[in-house]
C-alpha positions as CSV (number, residue, x, y, z in Angstrom):
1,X,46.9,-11.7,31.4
2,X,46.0,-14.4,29.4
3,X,42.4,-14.7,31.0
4,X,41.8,-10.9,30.3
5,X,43.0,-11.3,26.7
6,X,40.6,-14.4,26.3
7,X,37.9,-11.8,27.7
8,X,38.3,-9.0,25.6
9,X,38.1,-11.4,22.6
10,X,35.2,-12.8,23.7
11,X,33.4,-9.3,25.0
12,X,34.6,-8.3,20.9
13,X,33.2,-10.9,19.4
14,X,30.0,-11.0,21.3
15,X,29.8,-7.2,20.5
16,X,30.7,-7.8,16.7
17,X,28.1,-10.3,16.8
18,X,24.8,-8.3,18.5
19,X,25.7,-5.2,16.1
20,X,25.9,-7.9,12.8
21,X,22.3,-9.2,14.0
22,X,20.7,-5.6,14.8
23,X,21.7,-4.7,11.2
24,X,20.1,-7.5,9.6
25,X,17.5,-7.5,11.7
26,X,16.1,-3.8,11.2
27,X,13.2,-3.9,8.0
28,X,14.9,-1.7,5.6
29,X,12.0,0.6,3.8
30,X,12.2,-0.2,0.1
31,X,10.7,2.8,-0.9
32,X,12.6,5.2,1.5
33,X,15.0,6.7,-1.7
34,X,11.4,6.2,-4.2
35,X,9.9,8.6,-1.9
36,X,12.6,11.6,-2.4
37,X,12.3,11.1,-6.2
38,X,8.6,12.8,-7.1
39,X,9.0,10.6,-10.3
40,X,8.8,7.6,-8.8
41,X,6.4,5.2,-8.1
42,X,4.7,3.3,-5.9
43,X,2.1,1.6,-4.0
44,X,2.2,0.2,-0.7
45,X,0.3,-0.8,2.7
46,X,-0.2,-3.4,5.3
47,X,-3.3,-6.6,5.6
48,X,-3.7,-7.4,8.7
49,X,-0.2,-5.9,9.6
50,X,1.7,-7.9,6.6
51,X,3.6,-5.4,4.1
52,X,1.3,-5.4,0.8
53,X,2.5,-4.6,-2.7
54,X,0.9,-5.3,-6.5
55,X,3.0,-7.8,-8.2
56,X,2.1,-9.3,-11.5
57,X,4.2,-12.0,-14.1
58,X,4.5,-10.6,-17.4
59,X,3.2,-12.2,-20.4
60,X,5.0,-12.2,-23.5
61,X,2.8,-9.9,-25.9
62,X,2.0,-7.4,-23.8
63,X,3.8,-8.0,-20.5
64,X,1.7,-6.6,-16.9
65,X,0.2,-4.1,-15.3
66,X,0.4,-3.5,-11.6
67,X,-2.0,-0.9,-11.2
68,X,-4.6,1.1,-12.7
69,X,-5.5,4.8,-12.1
70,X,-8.5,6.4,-13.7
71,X,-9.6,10.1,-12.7
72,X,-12.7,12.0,-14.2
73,X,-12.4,15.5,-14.0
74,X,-15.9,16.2,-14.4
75,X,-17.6,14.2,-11.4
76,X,-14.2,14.2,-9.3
77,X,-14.7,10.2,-9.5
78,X,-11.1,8.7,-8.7
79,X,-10.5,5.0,-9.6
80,X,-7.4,2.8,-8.2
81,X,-7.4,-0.7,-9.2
82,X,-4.0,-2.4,-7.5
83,X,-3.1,-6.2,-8.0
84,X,-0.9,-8.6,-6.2
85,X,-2.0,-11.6,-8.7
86,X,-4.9,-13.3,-10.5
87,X,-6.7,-13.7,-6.9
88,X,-5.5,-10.8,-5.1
89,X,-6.1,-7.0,-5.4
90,X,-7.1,-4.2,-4.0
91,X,-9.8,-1.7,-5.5
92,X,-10.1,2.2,-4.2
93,X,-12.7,3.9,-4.8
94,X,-13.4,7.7,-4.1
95,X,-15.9,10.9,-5.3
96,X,-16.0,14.6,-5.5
97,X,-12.0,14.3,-5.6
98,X,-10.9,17.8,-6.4
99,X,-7.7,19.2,-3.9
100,X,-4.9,18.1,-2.6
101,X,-4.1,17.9,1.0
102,X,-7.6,16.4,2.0
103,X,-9.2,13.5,3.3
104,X,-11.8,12.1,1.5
105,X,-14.3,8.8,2.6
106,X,-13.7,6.1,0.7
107,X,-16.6,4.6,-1.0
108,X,-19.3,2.1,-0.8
109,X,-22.3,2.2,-3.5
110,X,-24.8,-0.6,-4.0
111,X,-22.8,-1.4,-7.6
112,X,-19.1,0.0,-6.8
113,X,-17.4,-0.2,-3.6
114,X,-13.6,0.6,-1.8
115,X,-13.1,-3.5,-1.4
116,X,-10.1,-6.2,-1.0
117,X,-10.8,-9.2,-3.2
118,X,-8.6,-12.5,-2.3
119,X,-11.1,-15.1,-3.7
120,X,-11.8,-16.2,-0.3
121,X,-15.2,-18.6,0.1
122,X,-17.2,-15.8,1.3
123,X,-16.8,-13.3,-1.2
124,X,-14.8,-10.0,-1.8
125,X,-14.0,-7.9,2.0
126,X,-16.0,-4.8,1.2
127,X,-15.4,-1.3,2.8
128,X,-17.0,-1.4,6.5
129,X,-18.9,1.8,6.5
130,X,-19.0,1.7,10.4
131,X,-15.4,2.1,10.7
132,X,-13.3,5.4,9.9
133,X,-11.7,4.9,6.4
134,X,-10.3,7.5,4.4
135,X,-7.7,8.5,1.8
136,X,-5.5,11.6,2.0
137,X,-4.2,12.8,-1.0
138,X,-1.3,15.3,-0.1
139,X,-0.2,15.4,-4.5
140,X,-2.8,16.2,-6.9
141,X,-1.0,17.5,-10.1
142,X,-3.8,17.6,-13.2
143,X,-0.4,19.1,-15.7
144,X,1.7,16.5,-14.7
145,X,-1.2,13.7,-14.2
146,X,0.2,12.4,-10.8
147,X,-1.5,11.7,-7.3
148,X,0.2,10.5,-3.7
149,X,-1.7,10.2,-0.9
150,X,-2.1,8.2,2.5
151,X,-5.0,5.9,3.2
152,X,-6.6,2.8,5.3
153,X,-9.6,0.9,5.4
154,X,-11.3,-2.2,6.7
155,X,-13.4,-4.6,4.9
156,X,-15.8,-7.1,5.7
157,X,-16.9,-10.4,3.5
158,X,-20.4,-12.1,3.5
159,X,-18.9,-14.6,6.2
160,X,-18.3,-11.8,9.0
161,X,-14.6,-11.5,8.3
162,X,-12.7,-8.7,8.4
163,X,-9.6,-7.5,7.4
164,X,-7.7,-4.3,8.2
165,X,-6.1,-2.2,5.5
166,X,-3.3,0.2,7.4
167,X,-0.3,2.3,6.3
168,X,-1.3,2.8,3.1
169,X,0.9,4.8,0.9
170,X,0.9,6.0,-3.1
171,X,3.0,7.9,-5.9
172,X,1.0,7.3,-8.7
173,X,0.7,8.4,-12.3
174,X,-3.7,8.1,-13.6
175,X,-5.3,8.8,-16.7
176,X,-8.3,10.1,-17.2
């Protein structure tokens, strides 16, 4: 009796323990409630499979910015300037931007270009043309001046490197 007693508690405990260590163990998505509020927002996506976000340290005049969303109604030209810190950012570019629910090529000009900048020896990772990139924007309100969409891209600097831009994700108010 004893030895069965000693078993349960141990078989309880053991239990108690796995389900304590899958619960802290599972990633929680932070923006899982952000995403049911069309209010909120947010920027997200994965380098090189490591969650991403714009972060920035206020200063005391006139505090930070995260991101930076221009759209030009005319030309269609959409501008999304995201930053982790004084090194890091991320810079989307995109043209002829004009209805929702449609992928659109990211872009690469000889002035402007879709590009990662982590001030790396070898220079900003530029959009790699040769690879599929795109942005789908599946929210494109011009009353309530407010764009989601989905996108991914990879980049390569002057060195050869690349990086890979994944799970990209955005609820975002612009101006224009």
């Amino acid at each position: 009796m004893k030895t069965q007693t000693k078993n349960l508690k141990t078989t309880l405990w053991l239990l108690t323990l796995m389900m304590t260590l899958t619960f802290f163990s599972c990633e929680k998505d932070p923006f899982e409630d952000c995403r049911k509020d069309p209010a909120c927002e947010y920027f997200t996506c994965k380098v090189n499979g490591e969650r991403w976000e714009p972060q920035c340290e206020g200063e005391p005049l006139f505090g930070c910015t995260l991101w930076d969303v221009q759209y030009y109604k005319q030309t269609g030209y959409l501008i999304m300037i995201l930053r982790k810190n004084d090194s890091e950012s991320i810079v989307i570019y995109v043209r002829d931007l004009f209805d929702k629910n449609t992928d659109y090529n990211l872009f690469k000009g000889n002035n402007t270009s879709t590009l990662y900048r982590n001030n790396n020896s070898c220079g900003n990772f530029l959009l790699d043309p040769n690879l599929n990139n795109f942005i789908n924007i599946t929210e494109f309100d011009q009353n309530t001046f407010r764009i989601k969409g989905m996108f991914k891209f990879s980049s390569l600097d002057t060195c050869g490197n690349q990086i890979h831009i994944t799970d990209g994700e955005f609820n975002l108010p612009y101006r224009f």
